[in-house]
Structures are given as C-alpha cells and as structure tokens.
N, C-alpha and C positions, 0 to 999 in steps of 0.2 A: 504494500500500500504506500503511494509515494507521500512523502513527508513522517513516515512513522519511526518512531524512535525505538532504537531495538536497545536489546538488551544489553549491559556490556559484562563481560567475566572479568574478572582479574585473578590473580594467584601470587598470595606473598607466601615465597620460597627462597632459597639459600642455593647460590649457585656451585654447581657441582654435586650436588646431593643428587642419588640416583633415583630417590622416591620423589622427590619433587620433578626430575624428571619424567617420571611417568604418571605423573598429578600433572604436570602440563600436557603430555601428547593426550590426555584424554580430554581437556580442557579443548585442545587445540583441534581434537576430532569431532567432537560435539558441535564446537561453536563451526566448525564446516559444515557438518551436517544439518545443523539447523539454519546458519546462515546469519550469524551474528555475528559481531567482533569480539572477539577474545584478547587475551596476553597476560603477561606477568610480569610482577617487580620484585626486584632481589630485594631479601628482608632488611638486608644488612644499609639498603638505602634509604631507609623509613624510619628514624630512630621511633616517632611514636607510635610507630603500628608494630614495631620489634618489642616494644614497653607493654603493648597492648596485648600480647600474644609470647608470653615466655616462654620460652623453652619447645616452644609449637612451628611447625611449617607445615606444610603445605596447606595454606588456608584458601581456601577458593573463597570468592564473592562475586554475589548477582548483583549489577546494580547497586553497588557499596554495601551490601548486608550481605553479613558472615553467611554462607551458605553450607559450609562443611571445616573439619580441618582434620589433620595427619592423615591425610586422602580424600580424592575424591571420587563418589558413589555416579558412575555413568549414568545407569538409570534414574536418579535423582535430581542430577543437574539437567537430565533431556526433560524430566518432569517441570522443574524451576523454570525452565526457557521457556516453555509452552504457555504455564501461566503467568507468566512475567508480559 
C-alpha cells in the first residue's frame, strides 16, 4: 500500500558472537520474506541500551519494543510483522 509505514527490526548484539549471528540471519530472512526492513546495532555502540540489557544479546525489536532476547523465535517474529 503506497505510503505505508512498515515495520522496522532491529537486533542489539555483540559482534562476532556466533548466536547473535544467527539471531541476525533469521532476523534478516524474515524481514525478506515478509518485506520489511530489518538490521542490527553492535551493543557495545549503545552504552544505554548495553545498561538496559546486562549481560543479554541478542535482543530483537519490533518497532523499538523488546520483542525477544538471547534469540530469536522465527515463528514469532513472522507473527509480530503480521500484526504490526
């Protein structure tokens, strides 16, 4: 629908970490398949969302609200796009 605002993902993770690596390809296959924009920001660049989330990564968010963390549930984020 032209002018409609889609969803956006994000994923604060820690680079090089091999789970948050595949917390992103799922991140990054979804938002393909559904047709949104996705990506991710290394945690270590956020000091107050590193404060906000100790000792935690892989946090996915829909549209700036926590949507999971230490992975994330395929089926759940295809769910969250849908009703987002």
């Amino acid at each position: 629908m032209p002018g409609e605002v889609l969803p956006r993902i994000t994923l604060i993770s820690k680079p090089a970490r091999h789970l948050c690596a595949e917390a992103r390809a799922v991140i990054e296959r979804v938002a393909r398949d559904v047709g949104v924009p996705g990506g991710g920001r290394p945690l270590r660049a956020h000091p107050a969302r590193l404060a906000a989330y100790p000792g935690r990564t892989q946090v996915p968010s829909v549209d700036g609200e926590q949507h999971d963390y230490w992975g994330v549930d395929e089926s759940r984020l295809r769910e969250a796009l849908r009703t987002a």
